[in-house]
N, C-alpha and C positions, 0 to 999 in steps of 0.2 A: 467323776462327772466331767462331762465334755464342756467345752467353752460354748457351744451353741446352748446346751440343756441347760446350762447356769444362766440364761439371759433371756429376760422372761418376753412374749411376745406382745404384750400389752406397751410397752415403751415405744416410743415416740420414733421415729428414725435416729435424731439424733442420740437420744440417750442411750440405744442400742449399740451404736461407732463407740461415742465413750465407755462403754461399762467393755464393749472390744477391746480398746486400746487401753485400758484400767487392767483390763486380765492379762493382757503381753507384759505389765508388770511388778504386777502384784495381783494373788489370786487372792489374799485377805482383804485387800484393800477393794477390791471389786468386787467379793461378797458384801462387804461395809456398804458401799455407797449405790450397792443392788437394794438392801435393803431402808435403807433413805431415799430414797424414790420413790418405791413401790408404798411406805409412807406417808410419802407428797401425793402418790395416785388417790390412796383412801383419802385423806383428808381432802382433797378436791371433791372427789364424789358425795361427802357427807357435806359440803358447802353447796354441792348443786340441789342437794335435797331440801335445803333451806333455801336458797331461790327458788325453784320451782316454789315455795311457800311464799314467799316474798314475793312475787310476781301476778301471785294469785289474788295478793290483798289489792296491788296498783290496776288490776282490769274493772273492777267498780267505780276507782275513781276518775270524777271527770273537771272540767276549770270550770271552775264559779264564774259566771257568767259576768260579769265584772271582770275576770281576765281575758274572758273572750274579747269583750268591747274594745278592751285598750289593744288584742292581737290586731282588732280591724281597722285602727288607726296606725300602727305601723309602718305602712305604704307613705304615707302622708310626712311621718320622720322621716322615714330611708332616704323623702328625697331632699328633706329640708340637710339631713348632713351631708347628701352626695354633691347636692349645687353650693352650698356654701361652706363647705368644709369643716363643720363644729358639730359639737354634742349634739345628739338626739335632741334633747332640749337642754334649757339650763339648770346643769344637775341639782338639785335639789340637796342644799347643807342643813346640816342640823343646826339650830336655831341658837343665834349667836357667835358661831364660829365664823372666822375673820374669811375675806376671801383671797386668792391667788397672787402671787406678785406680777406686777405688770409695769414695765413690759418683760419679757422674756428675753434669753439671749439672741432666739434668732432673727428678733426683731432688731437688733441694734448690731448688727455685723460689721458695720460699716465702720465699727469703734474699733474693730481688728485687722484693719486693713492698715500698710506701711508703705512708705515711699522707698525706692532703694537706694537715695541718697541721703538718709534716714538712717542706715545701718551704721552702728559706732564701731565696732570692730570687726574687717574685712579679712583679718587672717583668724580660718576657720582648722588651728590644728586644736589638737588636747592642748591645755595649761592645768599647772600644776595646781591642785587644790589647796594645797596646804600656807601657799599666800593670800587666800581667801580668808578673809574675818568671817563669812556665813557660807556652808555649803547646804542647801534646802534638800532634805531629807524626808519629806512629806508632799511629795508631787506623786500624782495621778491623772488618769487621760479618762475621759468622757464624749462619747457620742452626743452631739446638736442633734441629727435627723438622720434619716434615712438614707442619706448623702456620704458615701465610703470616699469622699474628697476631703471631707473635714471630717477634724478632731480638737476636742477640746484640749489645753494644757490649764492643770487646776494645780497653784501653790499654796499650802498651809503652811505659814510662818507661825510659830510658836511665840504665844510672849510671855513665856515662862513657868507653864504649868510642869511638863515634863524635861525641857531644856531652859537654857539661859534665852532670858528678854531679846530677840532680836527686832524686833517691829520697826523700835525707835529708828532702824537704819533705812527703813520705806516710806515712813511717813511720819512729819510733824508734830507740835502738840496741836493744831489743827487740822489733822489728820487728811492734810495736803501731802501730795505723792512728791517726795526727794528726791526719787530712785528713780531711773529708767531700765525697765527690766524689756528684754526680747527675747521669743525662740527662735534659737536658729536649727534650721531643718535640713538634713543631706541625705542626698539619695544615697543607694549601696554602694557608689562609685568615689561617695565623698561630695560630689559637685553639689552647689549651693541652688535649690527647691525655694526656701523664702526666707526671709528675716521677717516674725511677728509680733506685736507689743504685747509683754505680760499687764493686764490693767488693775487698780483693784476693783474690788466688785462694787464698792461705793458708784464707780463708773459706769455698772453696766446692771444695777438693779434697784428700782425705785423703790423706798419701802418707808414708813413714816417713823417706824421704830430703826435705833440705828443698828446700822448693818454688822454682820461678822468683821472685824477689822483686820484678823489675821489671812483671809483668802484673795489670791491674786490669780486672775482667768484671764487666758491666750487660747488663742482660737488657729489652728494651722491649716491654710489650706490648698488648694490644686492639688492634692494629691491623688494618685493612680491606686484604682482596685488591686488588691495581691500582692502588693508590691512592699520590698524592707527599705525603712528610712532612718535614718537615725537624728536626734534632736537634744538639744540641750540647753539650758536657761543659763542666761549673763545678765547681770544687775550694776550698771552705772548711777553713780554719785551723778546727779545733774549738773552740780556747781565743780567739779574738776574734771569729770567726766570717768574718773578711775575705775575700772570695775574691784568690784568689792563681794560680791557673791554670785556661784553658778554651779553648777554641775556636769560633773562626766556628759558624753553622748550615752544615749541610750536607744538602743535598738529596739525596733517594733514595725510589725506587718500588719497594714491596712485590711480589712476584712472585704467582701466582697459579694454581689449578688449572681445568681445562675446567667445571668444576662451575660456578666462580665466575667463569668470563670465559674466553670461547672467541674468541681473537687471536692475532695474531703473538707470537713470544716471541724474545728476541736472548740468543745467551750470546758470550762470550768464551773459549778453550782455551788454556792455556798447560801446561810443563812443563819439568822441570830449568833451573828460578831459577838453583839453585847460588848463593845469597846468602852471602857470606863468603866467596867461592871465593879472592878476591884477599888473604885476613884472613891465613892459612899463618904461624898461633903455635902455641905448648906452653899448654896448660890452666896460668892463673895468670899466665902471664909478657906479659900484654898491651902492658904501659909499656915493655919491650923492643923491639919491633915498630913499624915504621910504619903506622900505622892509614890505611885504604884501602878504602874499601866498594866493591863491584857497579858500576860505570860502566855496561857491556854492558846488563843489568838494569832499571838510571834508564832508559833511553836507549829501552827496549822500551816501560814500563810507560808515562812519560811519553807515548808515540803512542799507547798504546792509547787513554789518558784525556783526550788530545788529540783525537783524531778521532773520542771515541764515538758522541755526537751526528751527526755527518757520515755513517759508515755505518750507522749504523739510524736514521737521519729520525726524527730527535729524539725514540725511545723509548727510547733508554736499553738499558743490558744487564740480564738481569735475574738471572743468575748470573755471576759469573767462576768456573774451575772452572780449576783443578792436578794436572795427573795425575803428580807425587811429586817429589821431589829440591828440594824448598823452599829445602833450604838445603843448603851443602857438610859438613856436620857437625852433625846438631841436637843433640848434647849442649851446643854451645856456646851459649851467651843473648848472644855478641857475633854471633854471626851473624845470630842472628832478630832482633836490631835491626839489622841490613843490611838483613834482606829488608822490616820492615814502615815500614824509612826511603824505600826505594823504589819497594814496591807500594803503599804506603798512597795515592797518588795516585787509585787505582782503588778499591782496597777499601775505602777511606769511607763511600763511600756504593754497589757494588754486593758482596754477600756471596759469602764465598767457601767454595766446594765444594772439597774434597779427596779424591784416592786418595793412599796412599801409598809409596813411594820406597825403591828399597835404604839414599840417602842420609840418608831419617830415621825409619832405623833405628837407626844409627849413636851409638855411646855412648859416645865417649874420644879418646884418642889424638889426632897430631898428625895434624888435616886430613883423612884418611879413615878413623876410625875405625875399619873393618872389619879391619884387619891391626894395624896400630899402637897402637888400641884394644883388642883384645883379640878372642875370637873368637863373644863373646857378645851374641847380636845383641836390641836392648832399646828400646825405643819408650815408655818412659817421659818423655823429654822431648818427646817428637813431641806427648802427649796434649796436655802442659803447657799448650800452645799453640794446639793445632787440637781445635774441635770438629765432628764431622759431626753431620749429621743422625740420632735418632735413631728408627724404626718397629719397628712389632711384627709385623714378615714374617718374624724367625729371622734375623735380620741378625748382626752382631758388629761392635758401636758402635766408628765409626774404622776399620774394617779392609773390612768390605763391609755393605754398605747399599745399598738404590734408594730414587726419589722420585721420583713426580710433581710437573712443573712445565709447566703450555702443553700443549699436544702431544707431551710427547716423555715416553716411560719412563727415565730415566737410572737405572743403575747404575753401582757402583763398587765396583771390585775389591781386594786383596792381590796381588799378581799375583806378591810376592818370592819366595816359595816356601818350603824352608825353608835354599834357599845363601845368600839373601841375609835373609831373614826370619825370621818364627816359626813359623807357619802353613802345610801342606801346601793343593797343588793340586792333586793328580794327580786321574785319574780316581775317582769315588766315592769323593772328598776328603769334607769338612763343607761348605766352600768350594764345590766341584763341585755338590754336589748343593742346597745352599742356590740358586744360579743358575740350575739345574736346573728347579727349583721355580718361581724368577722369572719366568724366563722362559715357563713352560709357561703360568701363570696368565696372565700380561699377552698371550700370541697368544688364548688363548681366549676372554677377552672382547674380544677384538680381532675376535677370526672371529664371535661372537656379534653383532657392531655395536653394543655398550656402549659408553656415554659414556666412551671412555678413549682414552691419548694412540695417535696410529695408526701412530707412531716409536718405535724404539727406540736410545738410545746408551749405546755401553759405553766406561767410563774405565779406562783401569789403567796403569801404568807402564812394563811388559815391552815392547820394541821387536820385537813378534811376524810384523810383516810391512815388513820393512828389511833394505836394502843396506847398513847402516852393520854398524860393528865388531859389536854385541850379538847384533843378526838376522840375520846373515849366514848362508850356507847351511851351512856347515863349522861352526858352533858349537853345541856337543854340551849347551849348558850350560842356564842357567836359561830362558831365551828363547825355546831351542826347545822346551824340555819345556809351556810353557807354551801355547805353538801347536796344540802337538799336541793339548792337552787343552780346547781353550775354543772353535777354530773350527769342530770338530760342532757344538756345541751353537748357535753363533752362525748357522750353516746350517742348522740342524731351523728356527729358529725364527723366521728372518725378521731379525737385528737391523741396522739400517740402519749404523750409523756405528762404528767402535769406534777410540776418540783412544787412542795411545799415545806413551810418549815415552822414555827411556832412551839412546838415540841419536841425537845430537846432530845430526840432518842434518833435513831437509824432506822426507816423500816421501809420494804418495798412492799408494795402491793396489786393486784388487778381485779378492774372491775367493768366489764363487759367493752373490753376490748383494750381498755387503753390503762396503763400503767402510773400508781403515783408512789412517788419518791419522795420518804418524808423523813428530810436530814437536818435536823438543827444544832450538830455535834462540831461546833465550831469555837464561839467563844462565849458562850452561856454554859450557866452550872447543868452539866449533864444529869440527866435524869431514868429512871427504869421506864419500864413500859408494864400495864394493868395484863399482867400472862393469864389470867384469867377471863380475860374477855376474850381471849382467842377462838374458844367453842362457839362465841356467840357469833360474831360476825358473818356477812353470807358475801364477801368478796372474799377470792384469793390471797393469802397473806403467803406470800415469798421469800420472803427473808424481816429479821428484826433483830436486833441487837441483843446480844445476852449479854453482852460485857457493858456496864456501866458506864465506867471511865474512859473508855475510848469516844477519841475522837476521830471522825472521818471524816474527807475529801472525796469529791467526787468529779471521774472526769469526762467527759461525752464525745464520743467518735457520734459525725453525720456523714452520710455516704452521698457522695455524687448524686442527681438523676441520673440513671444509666439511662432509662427513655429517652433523653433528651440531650446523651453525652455526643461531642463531634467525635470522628475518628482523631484527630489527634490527640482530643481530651484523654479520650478513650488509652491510648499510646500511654498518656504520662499517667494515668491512675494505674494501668497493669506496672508499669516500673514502680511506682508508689508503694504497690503491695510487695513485689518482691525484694525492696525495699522496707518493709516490714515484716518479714521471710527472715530475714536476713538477717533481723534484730533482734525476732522475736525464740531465735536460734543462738542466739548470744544471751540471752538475758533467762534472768530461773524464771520458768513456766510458772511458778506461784505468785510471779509479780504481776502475769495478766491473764489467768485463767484459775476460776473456781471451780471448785470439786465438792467441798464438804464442809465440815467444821474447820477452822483455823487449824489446828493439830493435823488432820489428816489431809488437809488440802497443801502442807508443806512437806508432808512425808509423799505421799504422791507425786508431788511437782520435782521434790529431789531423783524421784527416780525415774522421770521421765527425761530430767536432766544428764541422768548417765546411760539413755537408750534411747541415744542422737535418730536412730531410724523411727521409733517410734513416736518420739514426739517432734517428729517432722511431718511424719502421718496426721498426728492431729492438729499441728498446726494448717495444713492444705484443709484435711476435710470438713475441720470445725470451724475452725477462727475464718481462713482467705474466702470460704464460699462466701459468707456470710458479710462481708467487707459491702457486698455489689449494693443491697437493700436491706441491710438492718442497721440501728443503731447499738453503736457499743458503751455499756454502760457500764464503767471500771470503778468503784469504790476502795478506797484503801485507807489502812488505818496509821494512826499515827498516836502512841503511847508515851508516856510522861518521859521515858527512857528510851526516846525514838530515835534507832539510829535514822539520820538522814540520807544516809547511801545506800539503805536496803529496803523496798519498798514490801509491804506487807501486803496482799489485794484481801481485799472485806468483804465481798460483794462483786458477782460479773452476773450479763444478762446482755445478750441477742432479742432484739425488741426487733420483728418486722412488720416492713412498710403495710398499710393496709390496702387493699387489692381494689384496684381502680373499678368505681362505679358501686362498692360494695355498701356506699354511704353517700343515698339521696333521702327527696326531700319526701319519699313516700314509707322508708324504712323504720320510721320509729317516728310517733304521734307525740312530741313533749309534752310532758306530765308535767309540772312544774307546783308545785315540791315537790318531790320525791324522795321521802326519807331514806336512806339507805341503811343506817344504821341502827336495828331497833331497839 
């Protein structure tokens, strides 16, 4: 049998080039993964014969006339958030839950501003840590706003759940500040950016309960789009003036908008940390307990910060991003010292983006607050700790918000509802329709060919499209309400990715255009996925986890607008790629490209490893075309026995752009529910 007659003409352009460059070599392995295709084909066509069913039941239905009314007051909000910059209206809490802390950080900026004759020590080389009584080992960087000039610096001092009591060194038994802590910030060059105060947050958050006493927030600013700066925290004794704790410099590149630099952009996704999860005390009785942080957790966060460099060719990531469940309990301050003992690896030096989580909601009680805490569901400690971004699109600072960054529109959701949260989602919610709003603005200058990102990704927590326990078809509860209500709109309007997480399994999936990613294989007890709902479901299911115990990372290539790229841009992204030509010619094919199962996608990549001509073939034809308009989505795994120097890939997937104008406001009439799942 000829190499043409073995490859069937039903496949797609590209799976034809690969089942090509599979048979140059290996003919068994290219019958293998002929017949895993052709697999994937039936199964797709037995899922469009249950849409077309699916489909058939949503054309009878119409909105209850009572959603009409409130569509035709709409107009009316749009313009109340566009001239005064706030929620649709005043979102609506479930009855008793406290409200927001006020003021916010970006109201009181002014509390991070320095004088430059203010700076205690002017020589800015390394010193030696080891004269240090405290080196802070739980700093993390966080996004204020929209604003790629400023960065938050967030310290978590320990007062002794995982380490020795330090606190008493920052503040008094009147919990008055001793210490004078500053970041100081150098550009690539070394030369001195700015000296700024570390404060604690007593100073910069009003709150009637008392505050986290272990966290101290600096604020750094002037800083340039793109650009590498390096920063480091020093802590002076006020009464001698000696310093007494600090930290190495640590390096980190500013993110940036298309305005200001139109390139590739790398993020990172994770979801349900579940930090503390292993902790399982009573509020107070800690010294009773054998104290045990996150292993699962280190053991993630460790690879990612291991191998950043490796999978984005030494750019860097330029968000990390949390779609909820940070921690097993956030009322507790032993737990958020789990998590930023463990992710601080990462979040030192790239900032982290948050949605939030049923779990940090969560206000009491022992280990999952929701039941054993009481029934009051409260985010007051969540603020403590996490700041999002704040814009004047009508957002609700911490709960939903977007931003531009690179190419891509990111939004992020509440998605709890009000079983697990505060905040309603149903149709022509505050929530709904703030999205609404989002989204309609970002397609239109989108169809317009406005400099603006030509992706869209949506975060949120709800496991909306999952085999696992939450998403399953038979679950009546928050997950499904949440599906119903958010994937019209994700259909009107084009959005390409939407990460969720809530269920602890690995699974990709599509459903009428746009792709969701549901990875909760981080730091919560992993879990199977119901293999028997698979026949039922009427989206695309693409990939899902068969292995239990693993856990996965996940990493995101965003592509330039080339519409919109200058010729010189244009210059440094062609060296970029061949630039990752040249890497990805060094490194084994099975680190960033899937074929099959785990077993045959390492036998395969080995042997494309030793037939340099041909897996340079498909590195141009498959991977570089692909670079200009799609997204690269690289999953990899990491096992209890993971080596850290060899990367395992899980999961790959070429997600393209959606084709300008192909998504207005006459394409699809929202149905709002729209169950998906029956």
């Amino acid at each position: 049998m000829t190499e043409n007659e073995n490859t069937t003409t039903d496949f797609i352009t590209d799976e034809k080039l690969i089942l090509k460059l599979i048979y140059g070599v290996s003919k068994k392995y290219h019958n293998q993964i002929k017949l895993r295709l052709e697999a994937k084909q039936k199964q797709k066509q037995k899922k469009q014969k249950l849409r077309e069913k699916f489909f058939d039941k949503q054309k009878d239905r119409k909105n209850p006339r009572r959603q009409q009314i409130k569509l035709l007051l709409f107009p009316a909000m749009l313009s109340q958030a566009i001239i005064q910059g706030i929620p649709l209206r005043e979102p609506k809490r479930k009855e008793k839950s406290r409200g927001e802390f006020s003021p916010l950080l970006f109201e009181v900026e002014n509390k991070f501003l320095i004088r430059k004759d203010a700076i205690i020590n002017k020589q800015f080389v390394e010193f030696s840590l080891d004269i240090l009584e405290y080196v802070p080992d739980k700093v993390y960087l966080q996004r204020i706003d929209t604003d790629n000039s400023k960065m938050l610096v967030k310290m978590f001092v320990d007062w002794g759940y995982l380490d020795e009591n330090r606190l008493h060194l920052f503040l008094n038994s009147k919990k008055e500040e001793i210490a004078i802590c500053q970041i100081v910030v150098l550009d690539e060059a070394r030369n001195l950016v700015g000296v700024y105060p570390l404060r604690h947050i007593s100073k910069l958050i009003r709150d009637r309960r008392e505050s986290a006493n272990s966290l101290f927030i600096g604020q750094m600013n002037d800083l340039k789009p793109n650009t590498i700066y390096k920063y480091r925290i020093e802590c002076y004794r006020k009464a001698d003036k000696k310093l007494f704790a600090g930290t190495k410099f640590t390096t980190f590149r500013t993110s940036f908008n298309l305005s200001q630099k139109n390139k590739p952009l790398f993020l990172t996704v994770s979801s349900d940390l579940h930090a503390g999860r292993q902790g399982g005390f009573m509020r107070g009785k800690v010294k009773r307990k054998v104290i045990k942080g996150n292993d699962d957790l280190a053991r993630v966060f460790s690879s990612i910060a291991a191998t950043e460099k490796q999978v984005t060719f030494d750019e860097g990531y330029s968000l990390a991003i949390a779609t909820g469940d940070l921690t097993e309990n956030a009322s507790y301050s032993e737990y958020w010292a789990d998590l930023f003992k463990r992710c601080s690896v990462l979040w030192d030096h790239v900032p982290l983006l948050t949605s939030i989580g049923n779990h940090d909601y969560y206000c009491g009680g022992k280990r999952k607050g929701h039941v054993l805490g009481g029934s009051e569901e409260d985010c007051r400690y969540w603020h403590k700790y996490i700041t999002n971004p704040v814009s004047k699109n009508g957002c609700l600072p911490g709960h939903w918000y977007s931003i531009d960054q690179g190419n891509v529109h990111a939004i992020f959701l509440d998605s709890n509802g009000l079983g697990w949260g505060k905040y309603e989602l149903e149709c022509n919610s505050e929530q709904w329709h703030w999205l609404l709003n989002d989204l309609r603005q970002w397609r239109e200058r989108v169809n317009k060919g406005e400099k603006v990102p030509q992706f869209c990704f949506v975060f949120m927590h709800s496991a909306i499209m999952s085999l696992g326990f939450w998403g399953r078809g038979f679950n009546w509860g928050n997950d499904e309400k949440v599906q119903s209500f958010l994937t019209p709109l994700f259909r009107k309007y084009g959005v390409d990715i939407v990460f969720c997480g809530h269920d602890h399994i690995y699974q990709r999936s599509n459903w009428m255009g746009t792709t969701y990613l549901q990875n909760g294989r981080y730091g919560g007890t992993t879990r199977p996925y119901f293999f028997w709902k698979k026949r039922k479901i009427v989206y695309d299911l693409e990939r899902v986890s068969e292995d239990w115990n693993t856990r996965i990372y996940t990493t995101i290539y965003v592509p330039p607008n080339i519409q919109q790229i200058s010729s010189d841009e244009e210059k440094e992204f062609e060296q970029f790629k061949i630039k990752i030509k040249n890497e990805l010619m060094t490194q084994p094919l099975a680190s960033n490209f899937y074929f099959g199962s785990r077993r045959i996608n390492q036998n395969i990549g080995e042997l494309f490893d030793k037939n340099k001509s041909i897996k340079e073939e498909l590195i141009d034809k498959i991977i570089l075309t692909k670079l200009d308009d799609h997204v690269w989505l690289r999953s990899y795994a990491v096992e209890e026995n993971h080596n850290i120097n060899f990367q395992e890939i899980y999961d790959m997937a070429f997600i393209p752009g959606k084709i300008p104008g192909e998504h207005n406001e006459d394409n699809y009439d929202i149905v709002c529910p729209e169950k998906v799942v029956e």
